[in-house]
N, CA and C of each residue as an Amber inpcrd file, in Angstrom:
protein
   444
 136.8670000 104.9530000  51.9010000 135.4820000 105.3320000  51.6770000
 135.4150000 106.8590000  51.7360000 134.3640000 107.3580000  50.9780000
 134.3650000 108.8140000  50.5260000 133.2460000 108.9680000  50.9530000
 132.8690000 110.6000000  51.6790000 131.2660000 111.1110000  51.3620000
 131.0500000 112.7230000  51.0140000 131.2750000 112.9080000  50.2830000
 131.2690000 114.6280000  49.3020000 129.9800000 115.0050000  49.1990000
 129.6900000 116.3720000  48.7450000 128.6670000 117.1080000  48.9990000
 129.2520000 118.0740000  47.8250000 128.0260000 118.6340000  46.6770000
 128.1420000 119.2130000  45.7370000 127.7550000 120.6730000  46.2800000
 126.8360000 120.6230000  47.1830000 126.5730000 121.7700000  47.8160000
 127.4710000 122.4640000  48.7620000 128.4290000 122.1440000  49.2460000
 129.4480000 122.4250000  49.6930000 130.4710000 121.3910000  50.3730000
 131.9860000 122.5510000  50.8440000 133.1070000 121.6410000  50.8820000
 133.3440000 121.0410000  51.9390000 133.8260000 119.9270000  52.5860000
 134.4930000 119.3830000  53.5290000 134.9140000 120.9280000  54.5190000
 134.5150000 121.1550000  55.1830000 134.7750000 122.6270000  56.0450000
 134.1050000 123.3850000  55.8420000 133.4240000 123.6350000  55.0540000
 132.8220000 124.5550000  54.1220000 131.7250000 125.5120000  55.1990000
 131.2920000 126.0560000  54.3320000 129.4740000 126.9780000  54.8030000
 128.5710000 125.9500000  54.3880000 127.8430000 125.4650000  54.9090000
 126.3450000 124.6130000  54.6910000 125.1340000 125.8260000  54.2070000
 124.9650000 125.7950000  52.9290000 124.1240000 126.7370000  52.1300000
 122.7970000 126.6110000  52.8850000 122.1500000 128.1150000  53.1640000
 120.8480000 127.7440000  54.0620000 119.7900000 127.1630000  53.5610000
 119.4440000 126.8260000  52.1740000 118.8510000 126.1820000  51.5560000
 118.6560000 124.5580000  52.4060000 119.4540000 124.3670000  53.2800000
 119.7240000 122.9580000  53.5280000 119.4250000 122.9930000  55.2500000
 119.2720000 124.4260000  55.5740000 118.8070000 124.5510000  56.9450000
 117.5430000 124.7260000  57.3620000 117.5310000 125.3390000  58.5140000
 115.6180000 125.6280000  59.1020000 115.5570000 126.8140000  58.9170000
 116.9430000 127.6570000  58.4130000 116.3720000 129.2720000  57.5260000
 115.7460000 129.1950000  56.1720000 115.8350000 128.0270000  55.6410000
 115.5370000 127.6260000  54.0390000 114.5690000 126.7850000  53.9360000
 115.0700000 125.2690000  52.9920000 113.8320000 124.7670000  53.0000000
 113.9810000 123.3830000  53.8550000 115.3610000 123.7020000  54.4910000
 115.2880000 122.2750000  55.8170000 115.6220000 121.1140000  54.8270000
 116.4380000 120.9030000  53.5680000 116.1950000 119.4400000  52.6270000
 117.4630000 119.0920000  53.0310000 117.5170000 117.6820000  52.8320000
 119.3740000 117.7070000  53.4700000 120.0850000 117.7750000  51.8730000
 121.3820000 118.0410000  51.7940000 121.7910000 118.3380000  50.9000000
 122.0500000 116.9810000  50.1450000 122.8270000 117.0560000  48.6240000
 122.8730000 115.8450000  48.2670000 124.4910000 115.5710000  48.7290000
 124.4730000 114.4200000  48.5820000 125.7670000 113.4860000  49.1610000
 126.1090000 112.0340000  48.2520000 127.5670000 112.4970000  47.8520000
 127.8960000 111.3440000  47.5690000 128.4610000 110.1790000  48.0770000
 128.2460000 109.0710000  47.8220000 129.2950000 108.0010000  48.2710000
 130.1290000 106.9470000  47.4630000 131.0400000 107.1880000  47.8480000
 132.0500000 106.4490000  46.7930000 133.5360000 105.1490000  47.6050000
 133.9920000 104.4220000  47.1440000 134.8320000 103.4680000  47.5420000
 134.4700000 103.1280000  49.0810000 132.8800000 102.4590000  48.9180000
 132.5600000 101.3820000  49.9600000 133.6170000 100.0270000  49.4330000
 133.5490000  99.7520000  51.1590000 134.7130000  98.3130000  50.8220000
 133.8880000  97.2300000  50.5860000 134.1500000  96.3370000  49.3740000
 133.1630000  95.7160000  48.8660000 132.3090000  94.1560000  49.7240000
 133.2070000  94.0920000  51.4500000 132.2940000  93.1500000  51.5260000
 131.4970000  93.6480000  52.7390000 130.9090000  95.3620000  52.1150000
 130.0800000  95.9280000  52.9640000 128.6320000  95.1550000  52.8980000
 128.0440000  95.1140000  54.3900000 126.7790000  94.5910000  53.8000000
 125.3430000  95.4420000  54.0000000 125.8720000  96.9040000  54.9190000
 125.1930000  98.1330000  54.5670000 125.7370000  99.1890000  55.2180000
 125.3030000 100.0600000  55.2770000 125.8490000 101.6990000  55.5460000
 124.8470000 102.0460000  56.2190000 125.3720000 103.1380000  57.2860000
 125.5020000 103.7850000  58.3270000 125.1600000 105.4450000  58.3520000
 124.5910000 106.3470000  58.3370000 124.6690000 107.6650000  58.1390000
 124.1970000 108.5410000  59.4710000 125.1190000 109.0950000  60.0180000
 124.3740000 109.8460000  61.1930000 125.1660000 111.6070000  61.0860000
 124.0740000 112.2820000  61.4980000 124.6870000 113.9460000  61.1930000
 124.4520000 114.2060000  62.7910000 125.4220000 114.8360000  63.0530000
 125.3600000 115.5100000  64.5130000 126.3140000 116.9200000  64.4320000
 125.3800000 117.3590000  65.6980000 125.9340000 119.1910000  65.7450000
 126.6580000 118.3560000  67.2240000 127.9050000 118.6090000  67.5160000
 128.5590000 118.3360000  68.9560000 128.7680000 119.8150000  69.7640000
 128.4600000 121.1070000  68.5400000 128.7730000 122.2950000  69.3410000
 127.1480000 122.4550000  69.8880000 126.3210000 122.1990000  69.9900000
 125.0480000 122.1740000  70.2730000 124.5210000 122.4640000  71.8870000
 125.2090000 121.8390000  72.3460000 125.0810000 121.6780000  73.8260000
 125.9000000 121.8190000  74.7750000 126.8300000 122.8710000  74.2180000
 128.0880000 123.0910000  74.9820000 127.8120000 124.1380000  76.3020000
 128.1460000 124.3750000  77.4600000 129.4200000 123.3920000  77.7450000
 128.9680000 121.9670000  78.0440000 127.3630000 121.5440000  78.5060000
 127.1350000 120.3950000  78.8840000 127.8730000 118.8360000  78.1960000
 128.5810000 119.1080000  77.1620000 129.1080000 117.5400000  76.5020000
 128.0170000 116.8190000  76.0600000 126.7710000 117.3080000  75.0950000
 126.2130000 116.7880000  74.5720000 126.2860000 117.5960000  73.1720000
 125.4870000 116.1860000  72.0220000 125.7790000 116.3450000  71.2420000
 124.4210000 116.0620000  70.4280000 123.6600000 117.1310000  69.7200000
 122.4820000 116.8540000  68.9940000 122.3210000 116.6790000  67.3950000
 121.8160000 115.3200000  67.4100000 121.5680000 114.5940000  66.7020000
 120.4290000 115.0930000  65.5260000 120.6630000 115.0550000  64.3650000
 119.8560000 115.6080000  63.0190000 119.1960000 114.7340000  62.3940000
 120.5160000 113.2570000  62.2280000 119.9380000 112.3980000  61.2530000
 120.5150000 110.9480000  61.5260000 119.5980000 110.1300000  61.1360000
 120.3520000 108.8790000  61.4170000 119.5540000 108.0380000  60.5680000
 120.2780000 107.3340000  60.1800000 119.9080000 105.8570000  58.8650000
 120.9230000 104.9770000  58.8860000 120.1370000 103.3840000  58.8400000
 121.0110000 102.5170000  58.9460000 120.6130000 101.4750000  58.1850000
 121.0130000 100.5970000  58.0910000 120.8420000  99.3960000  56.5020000
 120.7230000 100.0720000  55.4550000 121.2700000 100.7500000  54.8120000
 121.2060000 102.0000000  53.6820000 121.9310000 100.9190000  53.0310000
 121.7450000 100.2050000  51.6090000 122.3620000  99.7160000  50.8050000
 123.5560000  99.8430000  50.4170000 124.1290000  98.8830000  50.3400000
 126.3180000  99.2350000  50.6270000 126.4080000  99.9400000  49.3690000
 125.0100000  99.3170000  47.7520000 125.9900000 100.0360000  46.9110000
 125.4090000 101.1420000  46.3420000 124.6200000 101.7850000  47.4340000
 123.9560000 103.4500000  47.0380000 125.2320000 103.9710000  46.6630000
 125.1830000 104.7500000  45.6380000 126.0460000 106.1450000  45.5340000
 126.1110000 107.3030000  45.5390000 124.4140000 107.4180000  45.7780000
 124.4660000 108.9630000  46.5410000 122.8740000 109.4190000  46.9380000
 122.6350000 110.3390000  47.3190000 121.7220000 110.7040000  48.0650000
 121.0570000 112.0990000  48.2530000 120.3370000 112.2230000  46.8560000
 119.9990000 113.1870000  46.2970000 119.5690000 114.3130000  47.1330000
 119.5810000 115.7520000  46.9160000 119.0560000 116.6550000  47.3710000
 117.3890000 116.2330000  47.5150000 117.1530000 116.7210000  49.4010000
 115.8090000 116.5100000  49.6450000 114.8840000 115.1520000  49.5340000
 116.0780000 114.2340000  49.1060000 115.4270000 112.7990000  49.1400000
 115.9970000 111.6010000  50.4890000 115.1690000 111.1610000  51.4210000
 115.5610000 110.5430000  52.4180000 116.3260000 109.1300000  51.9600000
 117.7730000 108.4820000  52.3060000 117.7810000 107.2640000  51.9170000
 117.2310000 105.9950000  52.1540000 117.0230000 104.7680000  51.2820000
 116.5790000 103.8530000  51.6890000 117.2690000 103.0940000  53.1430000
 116.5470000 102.9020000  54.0230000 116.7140000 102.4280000  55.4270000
 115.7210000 102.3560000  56.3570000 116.5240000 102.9270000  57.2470000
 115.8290000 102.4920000  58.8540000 116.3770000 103.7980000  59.2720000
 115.1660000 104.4930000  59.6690000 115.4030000 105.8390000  60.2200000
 114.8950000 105.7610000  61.9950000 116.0670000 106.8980000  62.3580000
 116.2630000 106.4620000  63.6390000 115.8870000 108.1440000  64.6420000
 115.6310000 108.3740000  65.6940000 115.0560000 109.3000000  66.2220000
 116.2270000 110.3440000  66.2750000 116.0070000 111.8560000  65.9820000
 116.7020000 112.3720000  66.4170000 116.5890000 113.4120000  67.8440000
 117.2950000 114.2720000  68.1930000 117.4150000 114.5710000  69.2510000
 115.9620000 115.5520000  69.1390000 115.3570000 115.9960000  68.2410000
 114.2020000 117.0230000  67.9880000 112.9860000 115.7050000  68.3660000
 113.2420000 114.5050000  67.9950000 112.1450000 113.8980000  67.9570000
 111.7980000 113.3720000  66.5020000 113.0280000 113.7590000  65.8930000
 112.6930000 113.8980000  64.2030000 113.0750000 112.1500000  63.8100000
 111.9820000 111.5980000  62.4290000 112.5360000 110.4340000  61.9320000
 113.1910000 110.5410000  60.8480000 113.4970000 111.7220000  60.0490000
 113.5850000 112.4120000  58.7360000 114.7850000 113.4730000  59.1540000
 115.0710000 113.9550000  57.9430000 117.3090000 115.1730000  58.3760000
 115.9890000 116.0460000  58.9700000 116.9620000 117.0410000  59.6040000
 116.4210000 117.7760000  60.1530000 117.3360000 118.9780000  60.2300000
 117.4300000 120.3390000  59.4280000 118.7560000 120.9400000  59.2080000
 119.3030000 121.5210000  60.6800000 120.5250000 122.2310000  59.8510000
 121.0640000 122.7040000  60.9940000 120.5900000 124.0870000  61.2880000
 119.9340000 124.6190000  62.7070000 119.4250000 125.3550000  62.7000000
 119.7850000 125.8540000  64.6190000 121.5960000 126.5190000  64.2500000
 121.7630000 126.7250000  65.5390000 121.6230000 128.0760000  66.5390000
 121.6260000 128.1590000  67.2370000 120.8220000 129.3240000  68.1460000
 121.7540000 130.8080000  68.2820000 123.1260000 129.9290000  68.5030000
 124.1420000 131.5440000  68.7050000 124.7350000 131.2960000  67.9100000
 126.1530000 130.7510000  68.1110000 127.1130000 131.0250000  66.9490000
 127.4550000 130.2570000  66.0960000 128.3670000 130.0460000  65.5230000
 129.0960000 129.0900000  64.2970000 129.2740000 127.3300000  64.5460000
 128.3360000 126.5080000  64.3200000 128.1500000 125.4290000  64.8750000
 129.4520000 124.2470000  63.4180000 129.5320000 123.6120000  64.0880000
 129.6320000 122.3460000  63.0980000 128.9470000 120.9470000  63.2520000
 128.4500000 120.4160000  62.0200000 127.6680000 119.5740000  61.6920000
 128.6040000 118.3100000  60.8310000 128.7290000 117.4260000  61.2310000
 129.4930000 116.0720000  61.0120000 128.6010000 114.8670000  60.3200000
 128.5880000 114.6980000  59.1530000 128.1900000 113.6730000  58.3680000
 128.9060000 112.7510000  58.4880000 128.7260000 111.6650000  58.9920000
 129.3540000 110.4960000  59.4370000 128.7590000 109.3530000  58.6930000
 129.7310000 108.0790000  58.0810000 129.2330000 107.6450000  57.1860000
 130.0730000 106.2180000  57.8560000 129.4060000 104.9150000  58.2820000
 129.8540000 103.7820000  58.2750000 129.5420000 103.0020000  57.4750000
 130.2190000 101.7760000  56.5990000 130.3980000 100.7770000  55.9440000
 130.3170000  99.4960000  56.8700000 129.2200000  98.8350000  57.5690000
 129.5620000  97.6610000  58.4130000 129.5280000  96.6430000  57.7660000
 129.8420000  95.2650000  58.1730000 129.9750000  93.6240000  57.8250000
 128.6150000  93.4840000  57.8780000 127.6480000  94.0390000  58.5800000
 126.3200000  93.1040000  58.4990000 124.8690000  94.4430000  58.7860000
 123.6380000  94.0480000  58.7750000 122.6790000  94.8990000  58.7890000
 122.5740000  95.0670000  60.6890000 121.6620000  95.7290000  60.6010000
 121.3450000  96.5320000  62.3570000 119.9600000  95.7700000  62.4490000
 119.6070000  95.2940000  63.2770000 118.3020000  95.1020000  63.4920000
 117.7770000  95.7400000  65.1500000 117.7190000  96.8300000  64.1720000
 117.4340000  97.7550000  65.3160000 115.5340000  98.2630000  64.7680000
 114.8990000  98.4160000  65.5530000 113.3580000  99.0550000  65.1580000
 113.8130000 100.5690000  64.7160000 112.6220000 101.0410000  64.2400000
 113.0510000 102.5070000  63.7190000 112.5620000 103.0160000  64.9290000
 113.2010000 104.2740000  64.5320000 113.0210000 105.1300000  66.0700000
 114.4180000 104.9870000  67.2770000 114.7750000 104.1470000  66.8120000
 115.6260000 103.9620000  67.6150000 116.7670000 105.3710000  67.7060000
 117.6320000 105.5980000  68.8620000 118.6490000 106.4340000  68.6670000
 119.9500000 106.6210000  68.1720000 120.6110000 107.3730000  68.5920000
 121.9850000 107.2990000  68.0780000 122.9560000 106.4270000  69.0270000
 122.5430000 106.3240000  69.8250000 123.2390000 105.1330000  70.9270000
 123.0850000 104.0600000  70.8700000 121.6050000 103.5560000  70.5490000
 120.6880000 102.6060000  70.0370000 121.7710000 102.0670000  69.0450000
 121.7910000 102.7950000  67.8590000 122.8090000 102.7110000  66.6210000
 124.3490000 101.9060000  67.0520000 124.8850000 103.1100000  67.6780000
 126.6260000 102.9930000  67.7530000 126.7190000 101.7170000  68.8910000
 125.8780000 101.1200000  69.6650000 126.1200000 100.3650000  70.3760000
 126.2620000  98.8220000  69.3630000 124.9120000  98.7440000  68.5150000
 124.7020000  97.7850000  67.7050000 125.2750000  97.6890000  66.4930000
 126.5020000  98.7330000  66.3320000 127.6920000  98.7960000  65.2270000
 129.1520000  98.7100000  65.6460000 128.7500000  98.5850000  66.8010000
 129.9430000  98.1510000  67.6510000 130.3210000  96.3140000  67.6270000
 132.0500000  96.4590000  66.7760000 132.5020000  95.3360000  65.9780000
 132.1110000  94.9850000  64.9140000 131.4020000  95.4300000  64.1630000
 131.1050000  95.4590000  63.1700000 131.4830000  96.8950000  62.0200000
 132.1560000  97.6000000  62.2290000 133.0230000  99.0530000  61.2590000
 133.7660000  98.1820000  60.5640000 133.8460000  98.4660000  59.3170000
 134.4680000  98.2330000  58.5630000 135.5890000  99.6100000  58.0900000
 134.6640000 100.7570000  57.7930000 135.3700000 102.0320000  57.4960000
 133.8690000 102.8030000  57.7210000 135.1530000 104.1810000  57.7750000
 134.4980000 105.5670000  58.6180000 135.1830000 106.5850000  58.0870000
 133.9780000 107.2450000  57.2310000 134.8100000 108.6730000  56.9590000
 133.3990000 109.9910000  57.1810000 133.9810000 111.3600000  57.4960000
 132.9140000 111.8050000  57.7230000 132.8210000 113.1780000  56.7020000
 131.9850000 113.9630000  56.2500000 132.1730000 115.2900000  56.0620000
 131.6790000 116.2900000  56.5290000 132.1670000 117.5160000  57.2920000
 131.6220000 118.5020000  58.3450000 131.5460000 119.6350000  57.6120000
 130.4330000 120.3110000  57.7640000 130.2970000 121.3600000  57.2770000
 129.8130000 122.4290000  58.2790000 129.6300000 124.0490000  58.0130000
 129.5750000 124.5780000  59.0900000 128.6490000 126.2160000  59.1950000
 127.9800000 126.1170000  59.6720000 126.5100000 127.2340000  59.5560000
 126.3560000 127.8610000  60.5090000 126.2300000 129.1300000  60.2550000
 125.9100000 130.1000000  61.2230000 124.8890000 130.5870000  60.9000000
 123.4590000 131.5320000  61.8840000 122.5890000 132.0510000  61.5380000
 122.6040000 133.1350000  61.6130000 122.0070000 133.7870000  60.2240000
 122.2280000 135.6070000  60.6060000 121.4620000 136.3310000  61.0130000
């Protein structure tokens, strides 16, 4: 399973267009070679340099029952799902918009066997607990923003 970004590379700079210096839209994203007896997808973005040294990790975006056979996820358009709280309070992406230095941001993309019946709002723990045994595949793409 694949998840690419036209707006930038796997490592890359995250164009501020896509942050809270710009216009905050999440970028577009593709998805490609879901395993076909997916029965939906998974999307969560997290900054893990966010809260350092404490070992936390803040949360941007999260969607779950996202249709196995979306293939991508246009600039500034939310996907079809179940949107889940992020660490701002947000139900919607929420860019990356970090305070000191050079953060990285992890697009994480699961393929599970079955849907979440989780309420919206729910968290990212909420999530990974109730996708737990159920991964099929996991691939992520990180990109990486600094503010000037």
């Amino acid at each position: 399973m694949n998840l690419t970004s036209l707006a930038f590379q796997h490592q890359g700079k995250i164009p501020s267009k896509y942050t809270c210096d710009g216009a905050d839209v999440n970028p577009p994203l593709a998805i490609s070679d879901v395993p076909p007896n997916a029965k939906s997808l998974v999307l969560i973005m997290d900054d893990p340099d966010a809260m350092k040294p404490a070992g936390k990790v803040w949360d941007h975006w999260i969607v779950w029952n996202i249709p196995p056979f979306t293939k991508e996820i246009a600039e500034g358009q939310e996907p079809r799902g179940v949107h889940g709280k992020g660490t701002s309070g947000n139900l919607k992406y929420h860019g990356p918009c970090p305070p000191d230095m050079v953060h990285r941001y992890f697009f994480t993309l699961y393929a599970l066997d079955t849907g979440l019946q989780l309420p919206e709002g729910s968290t990212k723990a909420d999530v990974e607990k109730a996708m737990k045994g159920h991964i099929l595949a996991r691939t992520e793409l990180m990109g990486r923003y600094e503010r000037k």
